[in-house]
Predicted model as a PDB file, atoms N, CA, C, CB and O in Angstrom, pLDDT in the B-factor column:
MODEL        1                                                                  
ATOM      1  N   UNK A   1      92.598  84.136  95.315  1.00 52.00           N  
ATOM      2  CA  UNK A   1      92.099  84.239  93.962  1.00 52.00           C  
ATOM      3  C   UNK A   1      93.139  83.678  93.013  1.00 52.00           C  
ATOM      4  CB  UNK A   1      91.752  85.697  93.605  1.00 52.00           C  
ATOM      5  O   UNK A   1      94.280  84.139  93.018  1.00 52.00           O  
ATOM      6  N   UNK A   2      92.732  82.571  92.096  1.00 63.00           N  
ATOM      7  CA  UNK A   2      93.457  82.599  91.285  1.00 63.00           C  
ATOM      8  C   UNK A   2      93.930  83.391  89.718  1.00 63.00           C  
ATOM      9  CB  UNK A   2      93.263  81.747  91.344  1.00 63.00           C  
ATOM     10  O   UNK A   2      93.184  84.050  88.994  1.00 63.00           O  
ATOM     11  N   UNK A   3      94.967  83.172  89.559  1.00 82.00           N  
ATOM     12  CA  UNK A   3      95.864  84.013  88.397  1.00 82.00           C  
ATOM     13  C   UNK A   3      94.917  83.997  86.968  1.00 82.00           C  
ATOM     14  CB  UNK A   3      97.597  83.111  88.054  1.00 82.00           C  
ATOM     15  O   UNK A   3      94.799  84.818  86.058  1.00 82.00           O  
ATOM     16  N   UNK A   4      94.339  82.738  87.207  1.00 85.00           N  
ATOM     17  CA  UNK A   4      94.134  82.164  85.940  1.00 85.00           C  
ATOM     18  C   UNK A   4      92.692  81.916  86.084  1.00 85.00           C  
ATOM     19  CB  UNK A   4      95.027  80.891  85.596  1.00 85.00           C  
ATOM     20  O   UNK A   4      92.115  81.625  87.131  1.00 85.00           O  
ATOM     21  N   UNK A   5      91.976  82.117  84.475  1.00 84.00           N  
ATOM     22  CA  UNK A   5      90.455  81.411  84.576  1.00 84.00           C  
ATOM     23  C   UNK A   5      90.580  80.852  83.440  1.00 84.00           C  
ATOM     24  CB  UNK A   5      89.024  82.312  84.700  1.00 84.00           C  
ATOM     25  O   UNK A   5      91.083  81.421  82.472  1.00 84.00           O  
ATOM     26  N   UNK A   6      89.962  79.210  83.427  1.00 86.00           N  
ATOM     27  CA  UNK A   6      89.789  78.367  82.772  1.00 86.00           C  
ATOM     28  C   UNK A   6      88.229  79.050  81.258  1.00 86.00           C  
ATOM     29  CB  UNK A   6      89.531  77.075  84.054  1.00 86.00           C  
ATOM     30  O   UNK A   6      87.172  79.586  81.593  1.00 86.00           O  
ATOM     31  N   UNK A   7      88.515  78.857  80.261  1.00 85.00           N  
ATOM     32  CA  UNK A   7      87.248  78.908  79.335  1.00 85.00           C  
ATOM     33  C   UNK A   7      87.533  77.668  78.810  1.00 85.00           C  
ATOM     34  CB  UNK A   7      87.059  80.149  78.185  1.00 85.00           C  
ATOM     35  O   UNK A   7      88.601  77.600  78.203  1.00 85.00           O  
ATOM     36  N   UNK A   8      86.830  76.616  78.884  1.00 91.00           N  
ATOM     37  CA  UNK A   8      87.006  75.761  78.087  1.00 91.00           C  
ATOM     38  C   UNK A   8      88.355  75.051  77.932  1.00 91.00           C  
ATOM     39  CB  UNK A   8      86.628  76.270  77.119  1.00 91.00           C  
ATOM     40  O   UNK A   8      88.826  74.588  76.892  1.00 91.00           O  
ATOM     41  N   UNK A   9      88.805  75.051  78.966  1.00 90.00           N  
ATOM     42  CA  UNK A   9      90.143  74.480  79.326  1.00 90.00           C  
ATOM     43  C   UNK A   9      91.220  75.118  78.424  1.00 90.00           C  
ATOM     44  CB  UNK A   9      90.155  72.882  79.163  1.00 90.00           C  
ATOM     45  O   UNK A   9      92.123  74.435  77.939  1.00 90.00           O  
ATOM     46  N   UNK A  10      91.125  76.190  78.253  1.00 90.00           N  
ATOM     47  CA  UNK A  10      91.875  77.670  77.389  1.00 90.00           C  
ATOM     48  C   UNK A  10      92.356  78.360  78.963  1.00 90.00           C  
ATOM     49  CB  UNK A  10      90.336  79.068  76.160  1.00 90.00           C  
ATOM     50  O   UNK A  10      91.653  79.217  79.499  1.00 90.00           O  
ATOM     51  N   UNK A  11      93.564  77.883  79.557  1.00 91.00           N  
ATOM     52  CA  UNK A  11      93.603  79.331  80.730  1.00 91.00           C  
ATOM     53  C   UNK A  11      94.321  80.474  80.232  1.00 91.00           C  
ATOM     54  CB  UNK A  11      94.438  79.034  82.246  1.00 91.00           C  
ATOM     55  O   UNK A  11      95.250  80.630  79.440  1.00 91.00           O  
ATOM     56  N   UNK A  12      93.577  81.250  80.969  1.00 90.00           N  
ATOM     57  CA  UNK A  12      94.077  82.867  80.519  1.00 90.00           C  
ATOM     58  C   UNK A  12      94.186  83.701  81.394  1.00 90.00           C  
ATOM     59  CB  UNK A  12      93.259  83.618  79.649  1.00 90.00           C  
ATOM     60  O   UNK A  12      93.260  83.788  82.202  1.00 90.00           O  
ATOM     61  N   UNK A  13      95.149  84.436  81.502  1.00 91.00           N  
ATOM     62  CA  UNK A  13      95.330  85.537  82.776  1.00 91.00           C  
ATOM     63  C   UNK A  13      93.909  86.124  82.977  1.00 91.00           C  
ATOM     64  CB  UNK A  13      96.509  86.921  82.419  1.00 91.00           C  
ATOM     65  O   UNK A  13      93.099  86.251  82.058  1.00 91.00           O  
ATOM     66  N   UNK A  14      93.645  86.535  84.510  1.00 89.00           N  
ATOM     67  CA  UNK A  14      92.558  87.201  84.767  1.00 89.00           C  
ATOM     68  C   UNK A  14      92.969  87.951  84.788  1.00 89.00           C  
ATOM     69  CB  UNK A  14      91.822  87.099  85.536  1.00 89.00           C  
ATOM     70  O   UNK A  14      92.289  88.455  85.682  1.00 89.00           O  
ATOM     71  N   UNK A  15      93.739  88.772  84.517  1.00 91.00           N  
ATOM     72  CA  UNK A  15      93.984  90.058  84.577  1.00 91.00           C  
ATOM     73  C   UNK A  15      93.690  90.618  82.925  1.00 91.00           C  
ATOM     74  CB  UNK A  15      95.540  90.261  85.204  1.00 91.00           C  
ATOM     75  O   UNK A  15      93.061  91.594  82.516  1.00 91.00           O  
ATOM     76  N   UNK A  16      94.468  89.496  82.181  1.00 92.00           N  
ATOM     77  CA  UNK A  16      93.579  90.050  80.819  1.00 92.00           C  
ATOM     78  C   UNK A  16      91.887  90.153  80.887  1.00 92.00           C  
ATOM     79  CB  UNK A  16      93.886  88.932  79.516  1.00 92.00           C  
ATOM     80  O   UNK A  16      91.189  91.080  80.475  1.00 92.00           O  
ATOM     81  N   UNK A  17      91.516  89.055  81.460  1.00 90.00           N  
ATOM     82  CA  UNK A  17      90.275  89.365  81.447  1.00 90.00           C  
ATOM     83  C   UNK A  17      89.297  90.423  81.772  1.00 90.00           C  
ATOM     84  CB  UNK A  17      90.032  88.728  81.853  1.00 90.00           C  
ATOM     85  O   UNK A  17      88.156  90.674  81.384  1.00 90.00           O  
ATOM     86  N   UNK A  18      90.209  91.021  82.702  1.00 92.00           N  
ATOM     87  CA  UNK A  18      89.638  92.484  83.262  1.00 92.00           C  
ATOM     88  C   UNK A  18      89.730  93.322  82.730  1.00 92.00           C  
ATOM     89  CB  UNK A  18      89.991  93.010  84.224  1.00 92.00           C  
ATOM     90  O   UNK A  18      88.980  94.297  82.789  1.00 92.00           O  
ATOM     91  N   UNK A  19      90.827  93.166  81.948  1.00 94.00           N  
ATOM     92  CA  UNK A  19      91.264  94.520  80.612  1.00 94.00           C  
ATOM     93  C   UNK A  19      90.062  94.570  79.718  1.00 94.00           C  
ATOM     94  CB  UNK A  19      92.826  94.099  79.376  1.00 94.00           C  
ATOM     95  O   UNK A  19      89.222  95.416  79.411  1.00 94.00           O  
ATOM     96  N   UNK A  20      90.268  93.585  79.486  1.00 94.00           N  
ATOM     97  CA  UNK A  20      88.769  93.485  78.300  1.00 94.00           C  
ATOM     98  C   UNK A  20      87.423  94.066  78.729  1.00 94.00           C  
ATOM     99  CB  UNK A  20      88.269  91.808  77.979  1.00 94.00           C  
ATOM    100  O   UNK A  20      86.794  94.932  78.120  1.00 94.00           O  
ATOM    101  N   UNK A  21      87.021  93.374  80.037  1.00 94.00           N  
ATOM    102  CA  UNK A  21      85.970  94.267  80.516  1.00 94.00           C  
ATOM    103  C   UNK A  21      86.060  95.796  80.856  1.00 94.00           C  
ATOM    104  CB  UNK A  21      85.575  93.713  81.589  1.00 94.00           C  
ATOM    105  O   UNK A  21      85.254  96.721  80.748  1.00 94.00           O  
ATOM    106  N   UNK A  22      87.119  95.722  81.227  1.00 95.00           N  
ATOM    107  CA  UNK A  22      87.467  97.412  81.159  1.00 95.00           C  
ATOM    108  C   UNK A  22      87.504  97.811  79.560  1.00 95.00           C  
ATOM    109  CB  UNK A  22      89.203  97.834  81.941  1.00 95.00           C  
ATOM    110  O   UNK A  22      86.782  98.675  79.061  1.00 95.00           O  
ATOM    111  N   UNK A  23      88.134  97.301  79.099  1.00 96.00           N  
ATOM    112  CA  UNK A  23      88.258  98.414  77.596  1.00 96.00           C  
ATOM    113  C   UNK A  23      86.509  98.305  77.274  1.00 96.00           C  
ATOM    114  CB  UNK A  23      89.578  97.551  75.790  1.00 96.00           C  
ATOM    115  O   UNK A  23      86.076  99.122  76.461  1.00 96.00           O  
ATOM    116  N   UNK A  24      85.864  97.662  77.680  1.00 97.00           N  
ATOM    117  CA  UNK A  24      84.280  97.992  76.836  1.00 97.00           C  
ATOM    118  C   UNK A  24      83.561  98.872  77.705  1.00 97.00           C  
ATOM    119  CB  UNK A  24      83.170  96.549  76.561  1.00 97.00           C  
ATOM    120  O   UNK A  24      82.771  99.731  77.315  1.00 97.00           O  
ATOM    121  N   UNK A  25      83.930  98.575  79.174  1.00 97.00           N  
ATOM    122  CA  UNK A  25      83.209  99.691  79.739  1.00 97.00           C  
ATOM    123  C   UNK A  25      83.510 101.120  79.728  1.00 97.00           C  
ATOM    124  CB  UNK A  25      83.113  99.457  80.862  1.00 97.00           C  
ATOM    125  O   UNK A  25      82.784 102.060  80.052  1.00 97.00           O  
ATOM    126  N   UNK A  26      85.043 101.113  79.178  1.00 97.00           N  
ATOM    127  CA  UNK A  26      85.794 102.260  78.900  1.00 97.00           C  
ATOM    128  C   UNK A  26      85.281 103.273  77.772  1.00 97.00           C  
ATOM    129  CB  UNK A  26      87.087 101.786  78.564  1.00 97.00           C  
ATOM    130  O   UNK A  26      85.382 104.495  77.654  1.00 97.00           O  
ATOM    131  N   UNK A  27      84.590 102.103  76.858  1.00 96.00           N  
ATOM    132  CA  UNK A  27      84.172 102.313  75.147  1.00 96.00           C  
ATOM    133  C   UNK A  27      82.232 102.959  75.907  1.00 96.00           C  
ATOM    134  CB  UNK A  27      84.245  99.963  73.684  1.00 96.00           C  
ATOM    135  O   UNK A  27      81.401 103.333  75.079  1.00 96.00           O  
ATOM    136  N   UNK A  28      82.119 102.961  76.384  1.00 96.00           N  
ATOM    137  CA  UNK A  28      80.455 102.826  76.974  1.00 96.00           C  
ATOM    138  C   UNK A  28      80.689 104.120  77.059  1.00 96.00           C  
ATOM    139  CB  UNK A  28      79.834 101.886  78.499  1.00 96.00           C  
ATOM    140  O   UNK A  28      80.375 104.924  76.182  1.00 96.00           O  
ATOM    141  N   UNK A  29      81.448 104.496  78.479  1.00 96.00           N  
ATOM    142  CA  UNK A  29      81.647 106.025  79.001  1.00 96.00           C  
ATOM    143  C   UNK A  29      82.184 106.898  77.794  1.00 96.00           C  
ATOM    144  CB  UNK A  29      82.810 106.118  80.329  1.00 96.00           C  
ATOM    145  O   UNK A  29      81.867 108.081  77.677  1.00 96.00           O  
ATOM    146  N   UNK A  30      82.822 106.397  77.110  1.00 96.00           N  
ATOM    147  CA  UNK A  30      83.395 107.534  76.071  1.00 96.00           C  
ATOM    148  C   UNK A  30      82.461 108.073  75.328  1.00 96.00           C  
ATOM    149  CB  UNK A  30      84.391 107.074  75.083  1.00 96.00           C  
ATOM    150  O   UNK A  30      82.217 109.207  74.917  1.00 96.00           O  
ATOM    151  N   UNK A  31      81.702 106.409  75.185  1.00 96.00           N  
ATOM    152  CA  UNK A  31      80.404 107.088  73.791  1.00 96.00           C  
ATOM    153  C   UNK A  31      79.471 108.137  74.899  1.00 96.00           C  
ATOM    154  CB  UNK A  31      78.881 105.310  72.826  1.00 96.00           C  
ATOM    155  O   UNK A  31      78.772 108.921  74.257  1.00 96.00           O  
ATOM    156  N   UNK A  32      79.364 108.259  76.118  1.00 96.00           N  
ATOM    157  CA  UNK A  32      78.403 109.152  76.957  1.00 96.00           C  
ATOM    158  C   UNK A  32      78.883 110.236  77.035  1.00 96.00           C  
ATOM    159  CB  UNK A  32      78.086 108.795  78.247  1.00 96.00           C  
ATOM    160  O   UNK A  32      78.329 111.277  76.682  1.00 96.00           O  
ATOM    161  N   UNK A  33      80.152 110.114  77.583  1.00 95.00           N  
ATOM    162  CA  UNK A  33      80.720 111.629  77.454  1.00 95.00           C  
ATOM    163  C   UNK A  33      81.037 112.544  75.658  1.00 95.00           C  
ATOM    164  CB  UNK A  33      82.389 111.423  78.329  1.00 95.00           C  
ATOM    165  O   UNK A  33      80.995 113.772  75.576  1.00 95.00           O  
ATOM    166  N   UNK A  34      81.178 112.104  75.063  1.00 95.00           N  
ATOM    167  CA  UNK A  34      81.203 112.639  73.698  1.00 95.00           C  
ATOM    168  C   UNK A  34      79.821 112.743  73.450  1.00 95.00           C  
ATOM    169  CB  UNK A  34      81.959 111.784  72.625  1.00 95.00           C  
ATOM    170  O   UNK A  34      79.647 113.668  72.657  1.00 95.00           O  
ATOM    171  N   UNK A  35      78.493 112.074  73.854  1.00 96.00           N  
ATOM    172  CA  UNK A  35      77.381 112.584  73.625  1.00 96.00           C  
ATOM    173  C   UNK A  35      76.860 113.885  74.333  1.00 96.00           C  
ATOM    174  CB  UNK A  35      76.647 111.642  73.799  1.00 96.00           C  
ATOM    175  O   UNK A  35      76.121 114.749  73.861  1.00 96.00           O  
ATOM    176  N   UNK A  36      77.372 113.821  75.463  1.00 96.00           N  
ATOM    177  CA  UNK A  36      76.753 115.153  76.575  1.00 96.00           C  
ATOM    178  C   UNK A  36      77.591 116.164  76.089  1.00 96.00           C  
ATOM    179  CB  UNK A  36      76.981 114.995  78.483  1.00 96.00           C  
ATOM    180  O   UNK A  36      77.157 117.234  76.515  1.00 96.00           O  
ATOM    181  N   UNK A  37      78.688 116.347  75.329  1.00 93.00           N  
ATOM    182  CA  UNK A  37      80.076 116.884  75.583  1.00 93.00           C  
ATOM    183  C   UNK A  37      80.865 117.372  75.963  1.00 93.00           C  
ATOM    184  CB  UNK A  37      80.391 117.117  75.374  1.00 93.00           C  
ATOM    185  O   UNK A  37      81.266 118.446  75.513  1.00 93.00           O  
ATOM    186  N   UNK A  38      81.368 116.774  76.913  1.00 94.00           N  
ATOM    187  CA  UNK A  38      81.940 116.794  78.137  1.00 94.00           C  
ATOM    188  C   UNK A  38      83.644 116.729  77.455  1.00 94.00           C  
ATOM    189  CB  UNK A  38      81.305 115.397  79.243  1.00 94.00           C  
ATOM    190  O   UNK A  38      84.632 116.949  78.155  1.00 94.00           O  
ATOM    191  N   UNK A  39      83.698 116.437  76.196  1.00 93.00           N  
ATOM    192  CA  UNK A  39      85.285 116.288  75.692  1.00 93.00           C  
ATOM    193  C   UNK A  39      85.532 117.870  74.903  1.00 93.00           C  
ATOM    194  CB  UNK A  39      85.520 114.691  74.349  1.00 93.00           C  
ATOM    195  O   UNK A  39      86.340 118.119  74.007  1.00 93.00           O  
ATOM    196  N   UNK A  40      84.552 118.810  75.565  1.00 93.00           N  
ATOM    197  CA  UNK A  40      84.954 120.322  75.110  1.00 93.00           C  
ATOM    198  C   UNK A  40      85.580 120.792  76.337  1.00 93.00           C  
ATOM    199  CB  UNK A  40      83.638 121.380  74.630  1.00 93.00           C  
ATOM    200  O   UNK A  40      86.111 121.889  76.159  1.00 93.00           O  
ATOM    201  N   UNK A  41      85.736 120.221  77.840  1.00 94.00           N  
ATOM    202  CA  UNK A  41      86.035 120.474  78.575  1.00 94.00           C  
ATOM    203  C   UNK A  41      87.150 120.227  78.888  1.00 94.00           C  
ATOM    204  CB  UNK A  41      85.449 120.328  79.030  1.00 94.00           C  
ATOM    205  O   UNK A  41      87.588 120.752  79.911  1.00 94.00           O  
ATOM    206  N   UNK A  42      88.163 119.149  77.940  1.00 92.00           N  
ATOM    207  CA  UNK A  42      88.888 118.184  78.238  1.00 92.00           C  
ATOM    208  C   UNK A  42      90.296 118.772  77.632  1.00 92.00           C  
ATOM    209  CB  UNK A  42      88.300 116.818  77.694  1.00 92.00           C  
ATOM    210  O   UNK A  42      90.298 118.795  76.401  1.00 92.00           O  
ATOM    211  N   UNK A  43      91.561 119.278  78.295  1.00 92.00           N  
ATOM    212  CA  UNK A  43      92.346 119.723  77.383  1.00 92.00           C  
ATOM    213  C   UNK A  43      92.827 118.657  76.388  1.00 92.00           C  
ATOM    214  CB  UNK A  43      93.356 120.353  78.015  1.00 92.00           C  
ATOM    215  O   UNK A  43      92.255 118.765  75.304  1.00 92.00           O  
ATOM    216  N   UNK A  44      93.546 117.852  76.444  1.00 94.00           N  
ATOM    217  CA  UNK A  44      93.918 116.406  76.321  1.00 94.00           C  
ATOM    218  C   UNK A  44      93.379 115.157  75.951  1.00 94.00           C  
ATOM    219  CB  UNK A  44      94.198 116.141  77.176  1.00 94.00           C  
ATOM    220  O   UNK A  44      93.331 114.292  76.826  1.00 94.00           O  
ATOM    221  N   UNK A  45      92.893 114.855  74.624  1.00 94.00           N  
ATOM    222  CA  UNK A  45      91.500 114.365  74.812  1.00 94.00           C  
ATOM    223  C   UNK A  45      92.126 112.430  75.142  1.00 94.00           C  
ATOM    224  CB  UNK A  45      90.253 114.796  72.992  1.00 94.00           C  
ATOM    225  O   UNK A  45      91.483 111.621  75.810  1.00 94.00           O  
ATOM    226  N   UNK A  46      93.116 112.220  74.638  1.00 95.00           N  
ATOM    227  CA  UNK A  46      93.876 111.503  74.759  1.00 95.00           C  
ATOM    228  C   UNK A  46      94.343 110.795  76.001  1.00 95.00           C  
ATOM    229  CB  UNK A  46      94.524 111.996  74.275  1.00 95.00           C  
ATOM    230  O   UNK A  46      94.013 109.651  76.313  1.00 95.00           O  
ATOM    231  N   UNK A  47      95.317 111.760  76.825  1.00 96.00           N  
ATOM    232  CA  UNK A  47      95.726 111.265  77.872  1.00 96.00           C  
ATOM    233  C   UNK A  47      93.886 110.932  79.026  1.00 96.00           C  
ATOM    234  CB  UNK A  47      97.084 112.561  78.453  1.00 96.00           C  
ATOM    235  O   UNK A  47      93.772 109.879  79.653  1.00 96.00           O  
ATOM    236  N   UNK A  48      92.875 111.888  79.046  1.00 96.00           N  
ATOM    237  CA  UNK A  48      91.793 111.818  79.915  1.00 96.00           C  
ATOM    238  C   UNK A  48      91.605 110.159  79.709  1.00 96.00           C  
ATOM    239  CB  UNK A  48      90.432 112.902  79.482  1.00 96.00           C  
ATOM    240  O   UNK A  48      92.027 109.286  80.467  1.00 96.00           O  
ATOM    241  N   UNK A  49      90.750 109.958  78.300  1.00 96.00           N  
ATOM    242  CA  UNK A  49      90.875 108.211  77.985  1.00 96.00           C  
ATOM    243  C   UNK A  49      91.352 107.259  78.382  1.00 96.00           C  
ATOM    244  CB  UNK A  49      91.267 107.849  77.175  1.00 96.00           C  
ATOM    245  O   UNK A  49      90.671 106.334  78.823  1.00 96.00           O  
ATOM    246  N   UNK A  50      92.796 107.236  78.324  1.00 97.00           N  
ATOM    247  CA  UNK A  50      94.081 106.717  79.343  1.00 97.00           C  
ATOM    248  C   UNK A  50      93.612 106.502  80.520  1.00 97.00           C  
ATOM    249  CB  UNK A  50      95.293 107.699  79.588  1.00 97.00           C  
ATOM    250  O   UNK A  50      93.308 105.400  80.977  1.00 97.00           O  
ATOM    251  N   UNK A  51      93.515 107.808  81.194  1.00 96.00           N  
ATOM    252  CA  UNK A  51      93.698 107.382  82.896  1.00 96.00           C  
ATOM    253  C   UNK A  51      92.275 107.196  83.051  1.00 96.00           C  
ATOM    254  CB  UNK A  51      94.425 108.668  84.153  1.00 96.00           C  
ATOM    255  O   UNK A  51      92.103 106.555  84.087  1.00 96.00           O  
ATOM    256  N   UNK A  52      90.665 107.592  82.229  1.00 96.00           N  
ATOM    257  CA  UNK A  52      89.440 107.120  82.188  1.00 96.00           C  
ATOM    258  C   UNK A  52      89.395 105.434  82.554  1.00 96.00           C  
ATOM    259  CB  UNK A  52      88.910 107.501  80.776  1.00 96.00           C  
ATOM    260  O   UNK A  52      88.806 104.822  83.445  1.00 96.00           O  
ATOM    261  N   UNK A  53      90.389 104.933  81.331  1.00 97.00           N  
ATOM    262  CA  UNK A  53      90.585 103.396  81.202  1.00 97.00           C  
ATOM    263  C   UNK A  53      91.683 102.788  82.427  1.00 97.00           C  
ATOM    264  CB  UNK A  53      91.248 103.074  79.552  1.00 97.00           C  
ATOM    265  O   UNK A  53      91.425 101.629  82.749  1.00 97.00           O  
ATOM    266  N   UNK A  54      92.519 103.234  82.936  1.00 97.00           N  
ATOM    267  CA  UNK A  54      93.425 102.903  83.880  1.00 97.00           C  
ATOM    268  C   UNK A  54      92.165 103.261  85.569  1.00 97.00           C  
ATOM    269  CB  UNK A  54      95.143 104.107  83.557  1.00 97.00           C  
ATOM    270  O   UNK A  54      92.365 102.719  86.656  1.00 97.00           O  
ATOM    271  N   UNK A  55      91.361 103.945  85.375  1.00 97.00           N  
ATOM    272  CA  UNK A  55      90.703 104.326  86.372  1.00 97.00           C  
ATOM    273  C   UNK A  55      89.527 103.593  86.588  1.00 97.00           C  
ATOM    274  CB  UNK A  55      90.492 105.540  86.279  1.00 97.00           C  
ATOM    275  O   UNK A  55      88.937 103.643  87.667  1.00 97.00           O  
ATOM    276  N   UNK A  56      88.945 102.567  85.152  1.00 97.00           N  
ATOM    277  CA  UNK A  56      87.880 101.320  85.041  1.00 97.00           C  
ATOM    278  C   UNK A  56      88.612 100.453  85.071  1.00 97.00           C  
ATOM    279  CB  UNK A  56      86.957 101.109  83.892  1.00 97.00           C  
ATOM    280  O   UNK A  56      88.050  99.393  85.348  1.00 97.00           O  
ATOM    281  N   UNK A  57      89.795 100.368  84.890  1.00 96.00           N  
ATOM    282  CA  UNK A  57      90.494  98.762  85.344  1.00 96.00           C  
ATOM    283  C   UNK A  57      90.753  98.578  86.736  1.00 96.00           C  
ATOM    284  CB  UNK A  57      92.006  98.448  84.682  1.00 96.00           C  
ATOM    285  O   UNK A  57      90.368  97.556  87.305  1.00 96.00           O  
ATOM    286  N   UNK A  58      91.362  99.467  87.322  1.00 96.00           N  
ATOM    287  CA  UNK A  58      91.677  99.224  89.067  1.00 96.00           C  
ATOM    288  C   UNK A  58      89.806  99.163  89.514  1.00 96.00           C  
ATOM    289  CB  UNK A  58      92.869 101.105  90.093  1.00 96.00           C  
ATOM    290  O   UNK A  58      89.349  98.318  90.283  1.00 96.00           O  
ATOM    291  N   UNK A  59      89.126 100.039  88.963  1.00 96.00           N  
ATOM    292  CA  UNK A  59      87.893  99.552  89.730  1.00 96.00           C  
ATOM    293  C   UNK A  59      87.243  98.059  89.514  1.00 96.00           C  
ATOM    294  CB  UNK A  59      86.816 100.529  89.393  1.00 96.00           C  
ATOM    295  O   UNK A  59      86.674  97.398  90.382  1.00 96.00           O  
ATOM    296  N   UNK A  60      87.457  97.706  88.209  1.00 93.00           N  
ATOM    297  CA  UNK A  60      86.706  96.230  87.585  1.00 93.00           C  
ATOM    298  C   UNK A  60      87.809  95.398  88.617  1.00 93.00           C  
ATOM    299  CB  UNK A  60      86.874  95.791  85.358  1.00 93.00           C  
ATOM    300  O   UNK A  60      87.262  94.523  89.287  1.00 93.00           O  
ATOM    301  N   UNK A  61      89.243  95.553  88.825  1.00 92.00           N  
ATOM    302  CA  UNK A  61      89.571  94.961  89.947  1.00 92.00           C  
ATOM    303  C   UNK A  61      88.837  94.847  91.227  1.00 92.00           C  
ATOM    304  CB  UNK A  61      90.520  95.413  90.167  1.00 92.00           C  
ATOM    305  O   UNK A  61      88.238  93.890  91.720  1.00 92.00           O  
ATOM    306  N   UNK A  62      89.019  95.989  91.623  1.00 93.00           N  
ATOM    307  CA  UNK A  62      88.632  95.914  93.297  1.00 93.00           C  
ATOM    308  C   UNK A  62      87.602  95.331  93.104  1.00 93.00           C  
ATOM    309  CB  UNK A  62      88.390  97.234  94.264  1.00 93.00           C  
ATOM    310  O   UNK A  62      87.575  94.280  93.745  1.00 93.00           O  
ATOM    311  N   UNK A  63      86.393  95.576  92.298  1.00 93.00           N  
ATOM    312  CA  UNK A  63      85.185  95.257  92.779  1.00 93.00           C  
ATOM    313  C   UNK A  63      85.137  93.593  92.025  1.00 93.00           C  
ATOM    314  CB  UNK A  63      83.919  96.519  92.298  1.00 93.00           C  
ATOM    315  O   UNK A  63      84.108  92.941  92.204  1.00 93.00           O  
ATOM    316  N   UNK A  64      85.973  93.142  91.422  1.00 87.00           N  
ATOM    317  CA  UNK A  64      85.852  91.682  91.449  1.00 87.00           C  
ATOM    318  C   UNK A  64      86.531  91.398  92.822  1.00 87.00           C  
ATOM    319  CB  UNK A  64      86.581  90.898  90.124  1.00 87.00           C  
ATOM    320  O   UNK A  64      85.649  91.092  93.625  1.00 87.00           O  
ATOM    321  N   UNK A  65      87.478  91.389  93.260  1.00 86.00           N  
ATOM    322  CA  UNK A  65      88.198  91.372  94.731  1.00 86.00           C  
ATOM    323  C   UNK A  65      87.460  91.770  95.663  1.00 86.00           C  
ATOM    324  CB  UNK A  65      89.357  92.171  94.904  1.00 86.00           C  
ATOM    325  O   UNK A  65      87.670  91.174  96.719  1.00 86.00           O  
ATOM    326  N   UNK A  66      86.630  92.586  95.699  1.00 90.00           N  
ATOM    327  CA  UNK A  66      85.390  92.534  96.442  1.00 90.00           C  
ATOM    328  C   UNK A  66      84.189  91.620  96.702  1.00 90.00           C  
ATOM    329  CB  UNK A  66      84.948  93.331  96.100  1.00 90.00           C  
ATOM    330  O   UNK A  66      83.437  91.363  97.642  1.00 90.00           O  
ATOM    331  N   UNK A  67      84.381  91.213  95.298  1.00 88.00           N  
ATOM    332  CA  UNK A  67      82.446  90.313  95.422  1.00 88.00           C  
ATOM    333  C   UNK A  67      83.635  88.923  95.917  1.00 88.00           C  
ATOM    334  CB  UNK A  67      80.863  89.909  93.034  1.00 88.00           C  
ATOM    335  O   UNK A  67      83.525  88.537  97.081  1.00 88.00           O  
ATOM    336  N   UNK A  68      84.368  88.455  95.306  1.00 79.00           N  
ATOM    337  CA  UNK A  68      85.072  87.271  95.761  1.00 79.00           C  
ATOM    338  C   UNK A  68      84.898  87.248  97.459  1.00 79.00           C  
ATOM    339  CB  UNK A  68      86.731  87.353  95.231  1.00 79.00           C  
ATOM    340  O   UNK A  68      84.397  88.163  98.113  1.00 79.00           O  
ATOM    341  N   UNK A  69      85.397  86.070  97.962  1.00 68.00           N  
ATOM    342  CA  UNK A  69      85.150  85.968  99.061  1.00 68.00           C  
ATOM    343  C   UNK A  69      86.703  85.269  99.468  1.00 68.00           C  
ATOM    344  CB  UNK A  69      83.748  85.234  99.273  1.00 68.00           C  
ATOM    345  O   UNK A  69      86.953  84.955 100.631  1.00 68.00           O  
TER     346      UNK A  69                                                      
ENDMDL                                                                          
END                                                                             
């Protein structure tokens, strides 16, 4: 896999790129869990977010490292 993905002959770390998809899917789950409220359960509302978002980035990894071949 390479490091880098071309947009328009703009290369940019893929790894930023994953951040990004992570921080929105990160932004998705938050708005769900603050709707059900599930952040009355949460001591920390802060650090949960954090490792929420550190816990959608290693997955938006693997599972691009997955579908790749």
């Amino acid at each position: 896999m390479s490091g880098e993905i071309d947009i328009y002959g703009v290369y940019i770390p893929s790894l930023l790129a994953w951040m990004v998809i992570a921080f929105f899917v990160t932004g998705g789950l938050r708005f769900v869990l603050a709707r059900i409220g599930f952040y009355k359960l949460v001591w920390h509302r802060s650090l949960f977010n954090l490792a929420l978002y550190v816990l959608v980035l290693g997955a938006t990894v693997s599972l691009i490292h997955w579908l790749k071949p």
